[in-house]
N, C-alpha and C positions, 0 to 999 in steps of 0.2 A: 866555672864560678862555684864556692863554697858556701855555703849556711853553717849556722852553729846552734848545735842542739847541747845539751848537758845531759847527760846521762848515770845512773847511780850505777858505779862501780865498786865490788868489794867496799860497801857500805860506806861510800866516798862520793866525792863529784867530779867526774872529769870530763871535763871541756873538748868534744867532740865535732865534729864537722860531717856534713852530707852536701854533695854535688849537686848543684841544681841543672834540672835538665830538663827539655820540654815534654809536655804529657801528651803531644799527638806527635805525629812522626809522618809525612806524604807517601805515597806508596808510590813506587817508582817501578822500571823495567828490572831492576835488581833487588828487589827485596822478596824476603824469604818468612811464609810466616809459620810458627808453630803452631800446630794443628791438631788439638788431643782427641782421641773418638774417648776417652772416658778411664777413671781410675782402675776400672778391674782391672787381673792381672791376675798371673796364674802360677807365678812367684810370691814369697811371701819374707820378702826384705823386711830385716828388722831394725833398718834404718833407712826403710821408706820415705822419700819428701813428699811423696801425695799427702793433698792435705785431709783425708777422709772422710769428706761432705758428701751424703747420699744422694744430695741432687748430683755432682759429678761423678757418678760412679757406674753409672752405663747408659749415653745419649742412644735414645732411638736413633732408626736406621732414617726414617725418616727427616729429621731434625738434623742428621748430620749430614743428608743428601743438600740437603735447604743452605748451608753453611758451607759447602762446596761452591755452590750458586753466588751466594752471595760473597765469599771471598774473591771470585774469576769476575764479579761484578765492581770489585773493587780495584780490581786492575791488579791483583796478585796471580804470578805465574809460575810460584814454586811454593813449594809445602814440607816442611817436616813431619810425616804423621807420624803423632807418641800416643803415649797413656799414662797409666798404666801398661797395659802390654797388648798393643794395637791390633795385633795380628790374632786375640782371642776372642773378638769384638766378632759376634757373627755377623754383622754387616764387612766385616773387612773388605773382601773382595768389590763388593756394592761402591763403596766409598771409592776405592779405584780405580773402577770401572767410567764415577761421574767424573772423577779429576782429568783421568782421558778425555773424556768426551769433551770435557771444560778446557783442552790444552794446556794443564797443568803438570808441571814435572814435579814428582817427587820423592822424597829419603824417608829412613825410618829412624827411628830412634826404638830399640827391641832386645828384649832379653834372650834373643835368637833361637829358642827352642823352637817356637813352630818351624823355623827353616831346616828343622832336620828331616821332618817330613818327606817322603818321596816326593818331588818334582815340586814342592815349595817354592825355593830361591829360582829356578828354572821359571813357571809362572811367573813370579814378581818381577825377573826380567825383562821379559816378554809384555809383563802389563806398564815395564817404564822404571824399577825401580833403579834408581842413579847411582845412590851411598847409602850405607846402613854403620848405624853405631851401636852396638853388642854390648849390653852390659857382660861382662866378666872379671867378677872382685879377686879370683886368684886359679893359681894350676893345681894348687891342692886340693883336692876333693873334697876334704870333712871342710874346709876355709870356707871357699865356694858355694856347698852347701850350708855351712850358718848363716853367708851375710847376704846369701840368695832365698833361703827357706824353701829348699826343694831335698829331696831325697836324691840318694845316690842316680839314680835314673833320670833328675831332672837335670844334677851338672853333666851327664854325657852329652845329653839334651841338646845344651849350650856350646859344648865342644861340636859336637857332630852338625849344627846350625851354621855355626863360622866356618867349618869345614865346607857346606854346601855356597853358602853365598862366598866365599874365596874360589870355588871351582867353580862356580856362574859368573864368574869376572865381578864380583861385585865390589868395588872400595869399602874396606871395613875400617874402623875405628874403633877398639876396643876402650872402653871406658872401665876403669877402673879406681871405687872409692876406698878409700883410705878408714883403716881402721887398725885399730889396738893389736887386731888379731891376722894382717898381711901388711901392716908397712913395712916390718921388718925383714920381707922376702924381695921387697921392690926387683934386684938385679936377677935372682934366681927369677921370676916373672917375666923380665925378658927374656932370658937365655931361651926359656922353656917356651913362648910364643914363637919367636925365631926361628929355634929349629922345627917346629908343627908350620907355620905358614910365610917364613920367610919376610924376607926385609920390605914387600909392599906395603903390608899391614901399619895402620899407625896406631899409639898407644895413648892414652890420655887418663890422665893422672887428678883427681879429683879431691879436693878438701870437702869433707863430709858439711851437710848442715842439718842445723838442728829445730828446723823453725815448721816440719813435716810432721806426721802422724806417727814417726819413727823416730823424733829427735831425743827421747828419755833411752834410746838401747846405750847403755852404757862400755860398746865396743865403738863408739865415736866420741868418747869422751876423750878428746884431744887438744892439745896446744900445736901450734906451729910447729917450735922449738922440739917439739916431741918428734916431727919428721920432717925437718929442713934438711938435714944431712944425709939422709936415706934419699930426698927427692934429690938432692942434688947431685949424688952420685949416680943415680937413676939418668937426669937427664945427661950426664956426664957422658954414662956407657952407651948411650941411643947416641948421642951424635960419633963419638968414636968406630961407628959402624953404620952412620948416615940413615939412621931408622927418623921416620917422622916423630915428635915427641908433642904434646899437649900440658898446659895444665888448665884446671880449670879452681877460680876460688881461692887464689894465694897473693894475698901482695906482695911484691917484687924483692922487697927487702927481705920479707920472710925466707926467702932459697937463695939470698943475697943475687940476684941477678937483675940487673935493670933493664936488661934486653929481652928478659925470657918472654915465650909468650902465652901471652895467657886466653883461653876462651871465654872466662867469667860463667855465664850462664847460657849459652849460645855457643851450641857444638857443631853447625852446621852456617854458621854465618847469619842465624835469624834475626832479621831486624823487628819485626812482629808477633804480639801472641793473640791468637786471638782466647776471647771471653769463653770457656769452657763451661758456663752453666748458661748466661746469654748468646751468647755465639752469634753475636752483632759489635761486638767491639773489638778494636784494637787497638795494643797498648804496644809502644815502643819498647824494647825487653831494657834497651840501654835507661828510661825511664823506670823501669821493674827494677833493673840491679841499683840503680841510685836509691830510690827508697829501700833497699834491704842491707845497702851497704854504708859504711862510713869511717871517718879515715881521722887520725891525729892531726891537732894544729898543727904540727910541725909537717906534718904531709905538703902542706902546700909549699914548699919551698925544695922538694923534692924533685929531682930531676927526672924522673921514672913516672908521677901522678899524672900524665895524660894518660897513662897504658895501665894504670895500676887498678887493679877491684878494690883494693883497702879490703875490711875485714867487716862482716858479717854485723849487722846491731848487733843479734842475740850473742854472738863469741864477745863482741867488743862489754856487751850489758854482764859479760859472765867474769871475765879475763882480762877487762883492761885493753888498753892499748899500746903498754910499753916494749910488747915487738915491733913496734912498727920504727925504722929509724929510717930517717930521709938520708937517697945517694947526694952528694954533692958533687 
């Protein structure tokens, strides 16, 4: 079901629509929920989506033992733990240690540096870790290092990371966000993962957003249209060679594909997030994406809009909605 909001576009009015969807969600034997121990982060992306609020920006160890507790009291059995960058959190281990105890399994969401560590990814093993998704925005190193904000030392970092969790059998998923400064290498990006860790790996392909602490770096000042054809060559070459492919944040029409699929915001299949300054609530994410996204009238007559994200308020409040054209 649709709503219609009106929105002031390039000093206009266009007639927009958002998905109505319910604001609690049952937790079931299959849901997954997001789990942030806290914004820090020891990257310094400059187009960060943390939102920058000091209360989020590093939960005691305590607080985040408590919200272990209370998630396994909710009848949740899996976890994504993110952050910022989880694994800098000097409770890390701790928080682990309770989700074990809690009979909780779970992934990361990680900018992979710490796992270059000696016997890192080896631990994380052994404490239960399932799947990890590695941010890495390119193979080029000066790239890498801008849209990561580390020095030459921190992109090895990140190479030698996905190295250790691919040899500790880990399922990785490399995320990688789209910007001014590596759309244009998308295919060289596979070629060059590829031959480093071969065809296990999956690759996930992300439309930047701008509604974060980072949404003014003007290397994500981008239109669809600017990399439709890049992505779609991109997923073109992954299936041609049966590699897993991602996108995440594109409506359907934008890479012309009605069947692509898409992650939206949920890289790990999370149906839950929980409250990262209360850490007593949870919010359905399919609920989260509805109020961040919204889609053209003419969306709904699209044959793709059950699968589709539509496009972002703040893209649609900046840019209109004239990418969007419904498959018939």
């Amino acid at each position: 079901m649709l709503w219609a909001m009106t929105l002031p576009v390039h000093q206009s009015r266009t007639r927009l629509m958002r998905r109505r969807t319910p604001p609690s969600l049952p937790v079931t034997a299959r849901s997954i929920a997001l789990f942030r121990l806290g914004e820090a982060c020891n990257n310094h992306c400059p187009m960060c989506s943390n939102s920058g609020r000091p209360e989020a920006w590093l939960t005691p160890q305590e607080e985040l033992l408590r919200r272990v507790d209370w998630l396994a009291d909710q009848g949740l059995k899996r976890v994504v733990v993110t952050g910022g960058e989880p694994t800098s959190h000097p409770a890390f281990w701790a928080v682990i240690q309770r989700l074990n105890d809690r009979s909780m399994v779970w992934d990361i969401n990680s900018n992979g540096r710490t796992f270059a560590q000696v016997g890192f990814a080896d631990r994380a093993v052994e404490e239960g870790l399932q799947r990890a998704i590695i941010s890495m925005h390119s193979h080029i190193p000066a790239v890498s290092q801008e849209m990561s904000g580390v020095t030459a030392k921190g992109h090895s970092e990140i190479l030698a990371g996905i190295d250790a969790l691919v040899a500790a059998g880990v399922p990785v998923m490399l995320n990688l966000v789209l910007s001014t400064i590596n759309h244009a290498t998308l295919l060289d990006y596979l070629d060059w993962t590829v031959a480093r860790w071969g065809h296990d790996i999956e690759l996930k392909i992300c439309f930047p957003t701008t509604v974060g602490r980072g949404g003014a770096w003007p290397g994500i000042d981008l239109r669809y249209r600017d990399v439709a054809s890049g992505v779609q060559a991109f997923v073109a070459a992954c299936e041609a060679i049966n590699l897993t492919w991602h996108l995440e944040s594109f409506p359907l029409c934008a890479i012309d594909d009605p069947r692509a699929r898409n992650m939206s915001r949920s890289g790990f299949g999370e149906t839950h997030y929980l409250d990262d300054v209360s850490g007593d609530r949870l919010y359905p994410i399919t609920h989260i994406e509805a109020e961040l996204g919204c889609y053209a009238e003419t969306c709904r007559t699209c044959q793709a809009f059950d699968t589709c994200s539509g496009v972002s308020e703040a893209y649609a409040r900046r840019w209109g909605a004239d990418e969007l054209t419904p498959f018939r």
